[in-house]
MOPAC internal coordinates of N, CA, C and O (Angstrom, degrees):
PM7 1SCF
backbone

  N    0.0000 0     0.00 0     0.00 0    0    0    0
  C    1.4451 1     0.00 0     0.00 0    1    0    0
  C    1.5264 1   109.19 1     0.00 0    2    1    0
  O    1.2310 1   122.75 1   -35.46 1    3    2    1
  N    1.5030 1   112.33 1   144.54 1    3    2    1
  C    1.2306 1   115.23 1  -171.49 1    5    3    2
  C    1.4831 1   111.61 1   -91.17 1    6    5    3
  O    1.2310 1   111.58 1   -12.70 1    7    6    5
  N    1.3560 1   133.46 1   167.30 1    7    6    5
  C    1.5903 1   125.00 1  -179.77 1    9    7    6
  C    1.7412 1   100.80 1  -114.78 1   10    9    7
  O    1.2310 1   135.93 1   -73.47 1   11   10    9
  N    0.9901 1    86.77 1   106.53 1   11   10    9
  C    2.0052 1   102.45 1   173.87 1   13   11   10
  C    0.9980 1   110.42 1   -13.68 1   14   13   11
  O    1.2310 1   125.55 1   114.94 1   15   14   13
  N    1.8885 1   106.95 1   -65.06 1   15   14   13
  C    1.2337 1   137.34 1  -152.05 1   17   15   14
  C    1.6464 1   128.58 1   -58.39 1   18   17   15
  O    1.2310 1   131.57 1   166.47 1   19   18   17
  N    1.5808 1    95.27 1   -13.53 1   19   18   17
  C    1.2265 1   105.59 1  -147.35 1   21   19   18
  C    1.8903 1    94.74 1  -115.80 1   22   21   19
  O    1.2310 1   121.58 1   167.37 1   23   22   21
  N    1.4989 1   114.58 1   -12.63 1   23   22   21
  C    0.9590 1   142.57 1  -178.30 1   25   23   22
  C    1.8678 1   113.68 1   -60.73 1   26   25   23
  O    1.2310 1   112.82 1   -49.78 1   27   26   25
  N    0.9130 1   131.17 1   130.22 1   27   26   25
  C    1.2260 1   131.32 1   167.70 1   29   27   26
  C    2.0931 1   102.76 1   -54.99 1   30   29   27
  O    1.2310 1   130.57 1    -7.91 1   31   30   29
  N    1.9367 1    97.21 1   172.09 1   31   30   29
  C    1.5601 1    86.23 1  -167.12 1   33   31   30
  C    1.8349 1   101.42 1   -89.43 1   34   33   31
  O    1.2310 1   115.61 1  -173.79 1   35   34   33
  N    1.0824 1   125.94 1     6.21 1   35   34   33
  C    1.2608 1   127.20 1  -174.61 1   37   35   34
  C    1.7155 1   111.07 1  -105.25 1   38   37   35
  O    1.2310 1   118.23 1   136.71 1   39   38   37
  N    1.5777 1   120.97 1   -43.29 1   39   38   37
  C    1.0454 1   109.56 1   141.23 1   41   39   38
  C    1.4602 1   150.61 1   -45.40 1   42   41   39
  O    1.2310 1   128.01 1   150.68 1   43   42   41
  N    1.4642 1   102.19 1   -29.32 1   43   42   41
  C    1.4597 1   108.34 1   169.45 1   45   43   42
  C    1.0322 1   129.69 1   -94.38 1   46   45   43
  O    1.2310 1   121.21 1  -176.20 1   47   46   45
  N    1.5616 1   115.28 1     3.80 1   47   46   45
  C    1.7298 1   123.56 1   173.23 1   49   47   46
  C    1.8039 1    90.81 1  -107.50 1   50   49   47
  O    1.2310 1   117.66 1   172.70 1   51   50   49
  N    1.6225 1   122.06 1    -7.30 1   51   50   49
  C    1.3805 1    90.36 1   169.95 1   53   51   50
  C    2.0547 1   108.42 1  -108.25 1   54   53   51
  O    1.2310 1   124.47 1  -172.15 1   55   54   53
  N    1.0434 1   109.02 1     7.85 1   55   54   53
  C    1.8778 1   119.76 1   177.32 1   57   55   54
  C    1.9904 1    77.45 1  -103.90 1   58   57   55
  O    1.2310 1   102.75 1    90.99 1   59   58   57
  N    1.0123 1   149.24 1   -89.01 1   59   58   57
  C    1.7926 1   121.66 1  -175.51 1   61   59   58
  C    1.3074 1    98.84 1   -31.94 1   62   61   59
  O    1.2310 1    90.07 1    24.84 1   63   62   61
  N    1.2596 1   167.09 1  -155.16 1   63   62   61
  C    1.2302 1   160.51 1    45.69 1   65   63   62
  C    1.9003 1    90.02 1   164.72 1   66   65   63
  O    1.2310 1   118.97 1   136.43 1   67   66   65
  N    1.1949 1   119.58 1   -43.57 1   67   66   65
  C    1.3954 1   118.96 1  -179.65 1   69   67   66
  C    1.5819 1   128.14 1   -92.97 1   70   69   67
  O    1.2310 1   130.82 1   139.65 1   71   70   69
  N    1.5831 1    96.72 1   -40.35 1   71   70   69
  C    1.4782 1   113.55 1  -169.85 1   73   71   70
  C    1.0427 1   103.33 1   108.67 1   74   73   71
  O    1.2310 1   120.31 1   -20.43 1   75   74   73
  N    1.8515 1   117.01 1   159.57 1   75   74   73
  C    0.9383 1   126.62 1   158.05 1   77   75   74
  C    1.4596 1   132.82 1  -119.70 1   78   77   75
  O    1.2310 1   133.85 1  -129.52 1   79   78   77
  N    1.3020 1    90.82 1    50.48 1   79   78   77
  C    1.9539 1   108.90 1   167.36 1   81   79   78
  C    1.4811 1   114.59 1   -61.17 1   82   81   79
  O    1.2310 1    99.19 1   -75.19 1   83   82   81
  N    1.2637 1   155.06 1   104.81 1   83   82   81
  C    1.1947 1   148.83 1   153.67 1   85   83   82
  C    1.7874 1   104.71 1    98.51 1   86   85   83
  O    1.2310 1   126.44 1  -162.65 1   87   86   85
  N    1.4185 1   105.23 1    17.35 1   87   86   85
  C    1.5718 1   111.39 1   176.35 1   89   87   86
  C    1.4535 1   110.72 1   -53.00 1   90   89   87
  O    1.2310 1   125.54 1   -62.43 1   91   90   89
  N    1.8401 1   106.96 1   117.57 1   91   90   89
  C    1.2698 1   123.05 1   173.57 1   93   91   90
  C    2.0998 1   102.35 1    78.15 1   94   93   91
  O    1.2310 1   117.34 1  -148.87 1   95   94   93
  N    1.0350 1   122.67 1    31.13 1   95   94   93
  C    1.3589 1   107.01 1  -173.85 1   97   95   94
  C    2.1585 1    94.08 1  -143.59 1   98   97   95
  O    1.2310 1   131.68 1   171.59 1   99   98   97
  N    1.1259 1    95.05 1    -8.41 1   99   98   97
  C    1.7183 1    97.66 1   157.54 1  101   99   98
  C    2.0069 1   102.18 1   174.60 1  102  101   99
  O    1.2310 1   132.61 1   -11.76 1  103  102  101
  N    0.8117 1    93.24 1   168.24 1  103  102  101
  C    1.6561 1   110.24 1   173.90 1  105  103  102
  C    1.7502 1   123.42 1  -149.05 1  106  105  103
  O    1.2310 1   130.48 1   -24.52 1  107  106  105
  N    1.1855 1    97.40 1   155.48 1  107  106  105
  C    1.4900 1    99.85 1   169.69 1  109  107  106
  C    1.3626 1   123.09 1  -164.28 1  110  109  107
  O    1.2310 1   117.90 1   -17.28 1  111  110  109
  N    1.9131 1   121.61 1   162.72 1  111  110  109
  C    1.2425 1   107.07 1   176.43 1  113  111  110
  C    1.4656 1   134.39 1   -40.60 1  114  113  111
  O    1.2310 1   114.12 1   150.17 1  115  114  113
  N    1.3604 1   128.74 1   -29.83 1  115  114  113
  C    1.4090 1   131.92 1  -175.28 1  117  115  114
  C    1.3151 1   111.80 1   -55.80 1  118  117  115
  O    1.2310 1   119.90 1   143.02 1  119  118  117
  N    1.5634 1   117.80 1   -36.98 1  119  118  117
  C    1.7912 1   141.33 1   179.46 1  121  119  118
  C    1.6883 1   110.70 1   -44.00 1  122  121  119
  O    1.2310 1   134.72 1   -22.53 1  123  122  121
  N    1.3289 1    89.14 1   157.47 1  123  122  121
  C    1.7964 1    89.52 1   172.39 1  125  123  122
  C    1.7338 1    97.67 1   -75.25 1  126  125  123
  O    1.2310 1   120.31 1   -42.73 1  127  126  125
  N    1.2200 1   117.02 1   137.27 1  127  126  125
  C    1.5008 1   126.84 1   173.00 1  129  127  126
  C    1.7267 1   105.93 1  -105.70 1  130  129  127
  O    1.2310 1   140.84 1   -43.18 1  131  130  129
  N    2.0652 1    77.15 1   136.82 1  131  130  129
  C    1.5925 1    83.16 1   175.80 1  133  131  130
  C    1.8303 1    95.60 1  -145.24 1  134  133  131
  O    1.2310 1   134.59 1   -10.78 1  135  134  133
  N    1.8466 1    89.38 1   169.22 1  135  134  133
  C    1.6445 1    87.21 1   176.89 1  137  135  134
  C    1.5750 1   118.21 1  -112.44 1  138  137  135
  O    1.2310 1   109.00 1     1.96 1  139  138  137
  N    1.3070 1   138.21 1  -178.04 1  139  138  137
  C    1.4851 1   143.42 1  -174.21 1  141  139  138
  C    1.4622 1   119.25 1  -149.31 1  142  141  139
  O    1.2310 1   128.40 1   -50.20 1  143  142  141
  N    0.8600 1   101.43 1   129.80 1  143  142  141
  C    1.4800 1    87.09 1  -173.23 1  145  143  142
  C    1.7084 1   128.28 1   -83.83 1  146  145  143
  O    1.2310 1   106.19 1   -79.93 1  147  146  145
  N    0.8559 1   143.25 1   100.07 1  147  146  145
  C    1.5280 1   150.96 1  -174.95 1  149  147  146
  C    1.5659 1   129.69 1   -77.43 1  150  149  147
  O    1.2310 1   105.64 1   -51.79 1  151  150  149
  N    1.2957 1   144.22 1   128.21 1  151  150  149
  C    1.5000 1   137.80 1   151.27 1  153  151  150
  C    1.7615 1   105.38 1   -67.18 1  154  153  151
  O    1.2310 1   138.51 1   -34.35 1  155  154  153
  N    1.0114 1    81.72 1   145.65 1  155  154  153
  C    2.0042 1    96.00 1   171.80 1  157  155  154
  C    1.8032 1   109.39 1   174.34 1  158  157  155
  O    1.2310 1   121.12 1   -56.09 1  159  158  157
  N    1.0679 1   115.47 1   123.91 1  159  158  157
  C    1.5373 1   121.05 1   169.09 1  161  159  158
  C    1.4069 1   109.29 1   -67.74 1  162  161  159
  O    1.2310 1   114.61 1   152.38 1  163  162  161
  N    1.1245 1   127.81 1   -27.62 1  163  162  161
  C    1.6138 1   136.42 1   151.47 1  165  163  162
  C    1.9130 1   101.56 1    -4.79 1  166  165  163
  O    1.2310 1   121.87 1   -48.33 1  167  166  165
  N    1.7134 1   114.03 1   131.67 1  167  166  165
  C    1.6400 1   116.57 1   164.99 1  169  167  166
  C    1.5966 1    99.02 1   -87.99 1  170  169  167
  O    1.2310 1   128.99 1   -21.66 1  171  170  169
  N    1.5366 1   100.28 1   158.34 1  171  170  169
  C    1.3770 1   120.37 1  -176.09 1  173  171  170
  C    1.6520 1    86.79 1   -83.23 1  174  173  171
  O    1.2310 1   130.96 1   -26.32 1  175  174  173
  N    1.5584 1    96.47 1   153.68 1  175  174  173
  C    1.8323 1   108.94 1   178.53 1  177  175  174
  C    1.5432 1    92.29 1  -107.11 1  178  177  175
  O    1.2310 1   114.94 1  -157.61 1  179  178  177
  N    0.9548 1   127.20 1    22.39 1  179  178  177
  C    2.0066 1   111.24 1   171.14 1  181  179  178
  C    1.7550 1    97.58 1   -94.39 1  182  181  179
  O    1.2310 1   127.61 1   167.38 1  183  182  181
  N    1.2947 1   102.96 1   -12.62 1  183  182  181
  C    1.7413 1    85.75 1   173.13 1  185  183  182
  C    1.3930 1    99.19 1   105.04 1  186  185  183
  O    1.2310 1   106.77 1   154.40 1  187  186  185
  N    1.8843 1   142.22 1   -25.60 1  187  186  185
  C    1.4215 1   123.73 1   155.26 1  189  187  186
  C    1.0516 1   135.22 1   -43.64 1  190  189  187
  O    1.2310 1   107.95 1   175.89 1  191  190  189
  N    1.1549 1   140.11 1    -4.11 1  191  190  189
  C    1.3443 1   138.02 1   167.74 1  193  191  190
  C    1.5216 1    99.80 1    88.65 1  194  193  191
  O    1.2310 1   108.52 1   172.38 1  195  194  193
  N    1.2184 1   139.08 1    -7.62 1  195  194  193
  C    1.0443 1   129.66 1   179.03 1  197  195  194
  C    1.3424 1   128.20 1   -72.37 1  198  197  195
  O    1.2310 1   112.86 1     7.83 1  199  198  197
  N    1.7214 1   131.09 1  -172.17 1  199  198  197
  C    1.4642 1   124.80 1   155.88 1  201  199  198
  C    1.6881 1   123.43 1   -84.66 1  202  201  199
  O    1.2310 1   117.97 1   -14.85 1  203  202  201
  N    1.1823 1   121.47 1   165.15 1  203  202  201
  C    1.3647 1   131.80 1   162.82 1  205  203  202
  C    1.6119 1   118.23 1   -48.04 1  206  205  203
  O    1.2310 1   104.65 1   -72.20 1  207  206  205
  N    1.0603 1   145.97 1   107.80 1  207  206  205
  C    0.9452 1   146.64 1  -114.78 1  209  207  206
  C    1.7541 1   110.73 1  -139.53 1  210  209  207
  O    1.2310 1   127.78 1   115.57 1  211  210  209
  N    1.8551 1   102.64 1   -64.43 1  211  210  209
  C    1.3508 1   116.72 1  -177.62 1  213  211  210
  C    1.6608 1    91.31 1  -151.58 1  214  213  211
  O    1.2310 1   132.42 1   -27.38 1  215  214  213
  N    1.6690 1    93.61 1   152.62 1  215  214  213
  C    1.3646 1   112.68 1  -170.72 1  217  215  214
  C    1.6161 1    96.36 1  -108.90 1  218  217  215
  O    1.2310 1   123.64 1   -48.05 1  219  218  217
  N    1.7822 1   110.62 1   131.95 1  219  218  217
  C    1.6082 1   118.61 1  -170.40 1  221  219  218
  C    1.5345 1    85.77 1   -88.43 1  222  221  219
  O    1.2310 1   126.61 1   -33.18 1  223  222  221
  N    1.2731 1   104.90 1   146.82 1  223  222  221
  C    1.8231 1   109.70 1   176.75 1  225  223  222
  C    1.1372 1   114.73 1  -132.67 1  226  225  223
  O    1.2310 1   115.78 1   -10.33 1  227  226  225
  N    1.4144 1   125.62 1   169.67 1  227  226  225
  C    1.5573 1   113.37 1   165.46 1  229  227  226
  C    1.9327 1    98.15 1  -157.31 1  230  229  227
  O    1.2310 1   112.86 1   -65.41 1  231  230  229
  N    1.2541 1   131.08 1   114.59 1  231  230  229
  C    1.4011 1   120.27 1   157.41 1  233  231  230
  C    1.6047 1    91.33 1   100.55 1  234  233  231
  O    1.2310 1   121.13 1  -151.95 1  235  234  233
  N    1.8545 1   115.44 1    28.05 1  235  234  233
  C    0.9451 1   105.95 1   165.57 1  237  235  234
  C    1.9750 1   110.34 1    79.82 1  238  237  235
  O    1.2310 1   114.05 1  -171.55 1  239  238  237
  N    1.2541 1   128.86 1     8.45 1  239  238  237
  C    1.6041 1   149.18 1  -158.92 1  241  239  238
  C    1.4812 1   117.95 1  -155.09 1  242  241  239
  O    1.2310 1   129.27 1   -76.74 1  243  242  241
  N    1.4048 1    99.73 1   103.26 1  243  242  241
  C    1.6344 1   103.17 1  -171.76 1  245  243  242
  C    2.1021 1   114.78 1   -59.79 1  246  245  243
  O    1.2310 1   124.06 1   -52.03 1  247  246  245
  N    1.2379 1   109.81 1   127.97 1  247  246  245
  C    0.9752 1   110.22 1   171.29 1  249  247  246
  C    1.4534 1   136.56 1  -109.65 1  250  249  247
  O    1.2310 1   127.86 1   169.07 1  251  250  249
  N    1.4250 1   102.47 1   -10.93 1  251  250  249
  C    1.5397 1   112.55 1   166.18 1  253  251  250
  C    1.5279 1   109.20 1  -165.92 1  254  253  251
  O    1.2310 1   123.48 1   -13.88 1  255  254  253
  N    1.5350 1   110.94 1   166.12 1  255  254  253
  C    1.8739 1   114.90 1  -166.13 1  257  255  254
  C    1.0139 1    91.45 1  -156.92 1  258  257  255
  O    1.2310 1   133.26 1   -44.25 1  259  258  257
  N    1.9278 1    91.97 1   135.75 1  259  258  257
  C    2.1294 1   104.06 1  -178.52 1  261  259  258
  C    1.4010 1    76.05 1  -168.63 1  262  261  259
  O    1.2310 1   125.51 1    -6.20 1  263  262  261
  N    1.4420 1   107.02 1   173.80 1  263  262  261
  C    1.2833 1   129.12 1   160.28 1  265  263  262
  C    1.5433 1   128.41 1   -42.18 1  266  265  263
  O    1.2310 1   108.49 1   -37.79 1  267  266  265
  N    1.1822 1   139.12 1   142.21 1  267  266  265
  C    1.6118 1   131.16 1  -144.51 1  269  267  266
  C    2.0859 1    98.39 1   -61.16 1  270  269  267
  O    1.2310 1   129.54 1   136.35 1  271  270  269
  N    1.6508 1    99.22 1   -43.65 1  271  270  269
  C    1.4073 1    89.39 1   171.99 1  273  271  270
  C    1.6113 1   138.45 1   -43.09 1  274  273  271
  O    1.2310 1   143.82 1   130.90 1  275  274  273
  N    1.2404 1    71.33 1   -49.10 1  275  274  273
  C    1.8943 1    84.86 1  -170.97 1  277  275  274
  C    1.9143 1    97.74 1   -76.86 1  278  277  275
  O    1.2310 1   117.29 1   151.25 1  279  278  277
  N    1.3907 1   122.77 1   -28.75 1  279  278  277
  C    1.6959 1    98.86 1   166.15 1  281  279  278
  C    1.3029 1   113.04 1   -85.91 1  282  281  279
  O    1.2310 1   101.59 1  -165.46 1  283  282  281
  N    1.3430 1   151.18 1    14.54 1  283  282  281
  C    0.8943 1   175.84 1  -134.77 1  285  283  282
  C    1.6437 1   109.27 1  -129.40 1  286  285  283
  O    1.2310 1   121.66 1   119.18 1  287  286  285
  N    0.9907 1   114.42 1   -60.82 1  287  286  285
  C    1.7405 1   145.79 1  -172.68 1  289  287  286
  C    1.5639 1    72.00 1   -80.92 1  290  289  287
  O    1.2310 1   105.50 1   104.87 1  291  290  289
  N    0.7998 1   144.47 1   -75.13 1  291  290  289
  C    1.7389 1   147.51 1  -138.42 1  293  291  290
  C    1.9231 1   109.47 1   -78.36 1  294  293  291
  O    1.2310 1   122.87 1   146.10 1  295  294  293
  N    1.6742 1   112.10 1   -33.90 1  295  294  293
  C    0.8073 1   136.46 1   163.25 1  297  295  294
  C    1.7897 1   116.11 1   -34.27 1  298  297  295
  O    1.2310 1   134.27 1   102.04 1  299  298  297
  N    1.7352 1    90.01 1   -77.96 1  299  298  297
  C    1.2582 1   119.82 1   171.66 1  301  299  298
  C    1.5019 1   117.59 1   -62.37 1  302  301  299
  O    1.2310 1   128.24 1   121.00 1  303  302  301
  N    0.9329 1   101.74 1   -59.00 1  303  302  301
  C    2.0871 1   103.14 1   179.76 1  305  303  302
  C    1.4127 1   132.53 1   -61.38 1  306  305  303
  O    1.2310 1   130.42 1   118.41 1  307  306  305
  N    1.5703 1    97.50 1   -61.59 1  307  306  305
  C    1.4081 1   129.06 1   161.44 1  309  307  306
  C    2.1052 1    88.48 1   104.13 1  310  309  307
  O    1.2310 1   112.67 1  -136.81 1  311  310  309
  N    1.2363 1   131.45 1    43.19 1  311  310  309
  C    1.0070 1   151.89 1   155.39 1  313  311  310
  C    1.5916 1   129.70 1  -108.79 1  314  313  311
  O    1.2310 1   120.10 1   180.00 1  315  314  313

């Protein structure tokens, strides 16, 4: 069992809101999606020219990284 507490506040409104069946041990689009914020000198792939910014997650397991927009858009859409 995982400890809430210890959870960032966006992860823990999506493990309330999702469950925590298999938290951090796989994820996928079907999941409640959330974002995190990350350092990385890494370029964003949406094509702004910017850096990597925030990591899109789902089930507690990062699944994709771009600039806050583009996980953002990804957040919301699931595209």
């Amino acid at each position: 069992m995982i400890d809430l507490n210890k959870l960032s506040k966006n992860a823990r409104s999506a493990a309330m809101r999702g469950g925590t069946s298999g938290w951090g041990q796989y994820g996928s689009d079907t999941q409640i999606r959330y974002m995190e914020e990350i350092k990385t000198r890494k370029r964003c792939r949406c094509g702004c020219g910017g850096r990597k910014t925030h990591v899109g997650m789902a089930n507690g397991v990062g699944l994709m990284s771009g600039c806050e927009f583009s996980v953002r858009r990804w957040v919301k859409e699931g595209e």
